[in-house]
C-alpha positions in Angstrom: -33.0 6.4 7.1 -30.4 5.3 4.5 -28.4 2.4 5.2 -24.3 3.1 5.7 -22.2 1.6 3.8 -19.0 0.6 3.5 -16.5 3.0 5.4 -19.4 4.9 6.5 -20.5 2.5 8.8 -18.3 3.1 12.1 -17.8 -0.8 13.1 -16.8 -1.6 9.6 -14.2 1.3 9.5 -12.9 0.2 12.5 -12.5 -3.4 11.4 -10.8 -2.1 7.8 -8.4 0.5 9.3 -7.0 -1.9 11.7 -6.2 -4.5 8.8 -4.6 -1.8 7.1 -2.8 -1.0 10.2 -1.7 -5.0 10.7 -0.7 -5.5 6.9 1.5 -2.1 7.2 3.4 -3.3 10.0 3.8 -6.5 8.6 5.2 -4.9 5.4 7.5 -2.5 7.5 8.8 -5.5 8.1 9.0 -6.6 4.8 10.8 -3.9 4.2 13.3 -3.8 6.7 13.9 -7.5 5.5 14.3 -6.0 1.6 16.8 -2.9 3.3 19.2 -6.1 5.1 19.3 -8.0 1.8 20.0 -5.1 -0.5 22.9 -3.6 2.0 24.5 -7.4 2.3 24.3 -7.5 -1.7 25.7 -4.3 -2.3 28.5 -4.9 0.7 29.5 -8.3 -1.2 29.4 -6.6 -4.8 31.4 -3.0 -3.7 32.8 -3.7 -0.4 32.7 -1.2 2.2 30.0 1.2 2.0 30.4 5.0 2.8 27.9 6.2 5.5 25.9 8.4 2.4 25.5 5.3 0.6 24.0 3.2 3.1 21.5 5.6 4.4 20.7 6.8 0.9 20.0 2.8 0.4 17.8 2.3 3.5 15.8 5.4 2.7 15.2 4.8 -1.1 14.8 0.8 -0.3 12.5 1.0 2.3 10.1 4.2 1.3 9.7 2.3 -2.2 9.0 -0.5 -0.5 6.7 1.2 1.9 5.1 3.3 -1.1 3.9 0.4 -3.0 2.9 -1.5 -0.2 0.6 1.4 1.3 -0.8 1.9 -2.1 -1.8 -1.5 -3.0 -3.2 -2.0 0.7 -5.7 0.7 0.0 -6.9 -0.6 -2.9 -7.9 -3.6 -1.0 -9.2 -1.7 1.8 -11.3 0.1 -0.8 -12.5 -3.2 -2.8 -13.1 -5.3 0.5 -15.1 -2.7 2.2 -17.3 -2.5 -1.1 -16.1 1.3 -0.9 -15.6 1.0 -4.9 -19.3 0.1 -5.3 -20.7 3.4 -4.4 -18.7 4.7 -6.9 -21.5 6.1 -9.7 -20.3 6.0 -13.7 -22.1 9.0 -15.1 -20.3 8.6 -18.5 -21.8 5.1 -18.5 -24.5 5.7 -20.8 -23.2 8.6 -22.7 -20.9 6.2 -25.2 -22.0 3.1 -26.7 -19.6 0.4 -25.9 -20.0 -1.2 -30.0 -18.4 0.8 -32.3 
């Protein structure tokens, strides 16, 4: 019997998915935090916001915000579970790394 690794074993999955879980809520947030700031600045810079504006502004502000966050949490979840270790390079030893 092979040994699981990574997000294969159950207990470590577990443990992974509900840091991911904590850091996303965390950076929702964040973001909320980024959506405040960005709708004060742009009240003191243009005044009075239409109603298009400001949910145009809390959409594109916080799904950015949101996009990048959830991106760069999987890659940790990926490189703290060792995930990225199974990976196998099978161009590894087709090109010689000299020139």
């Amino acid at each position: 019997m092979t040994r699981k690794q990574a997000l294969d074993d159950p207990q470590i999955a577990a443990t992974a998915w509900a840091r991911f879980r904590r850091i996303m809520a965390w950076m929702a947030l964040g973001g909320a935090l980024c959506v405040g700031l960005a709708l004060l600045f742009l009240h003191w810079w243009a005044g009075r916001l239409p109603i298009h504006m400001v949910i145009a502004t809390i959409l594109g502000v916080w799904l950015t915000f949101m996009l990048g966050t959830g991106l760069m949490a999987l890659t940790f979840l990926s490189s703290g579970t060792g995930h990225d270790e199974q990976v196998m390079d099978r161009l590894k030893d087709e090109a010689p790394l000299d020139d």
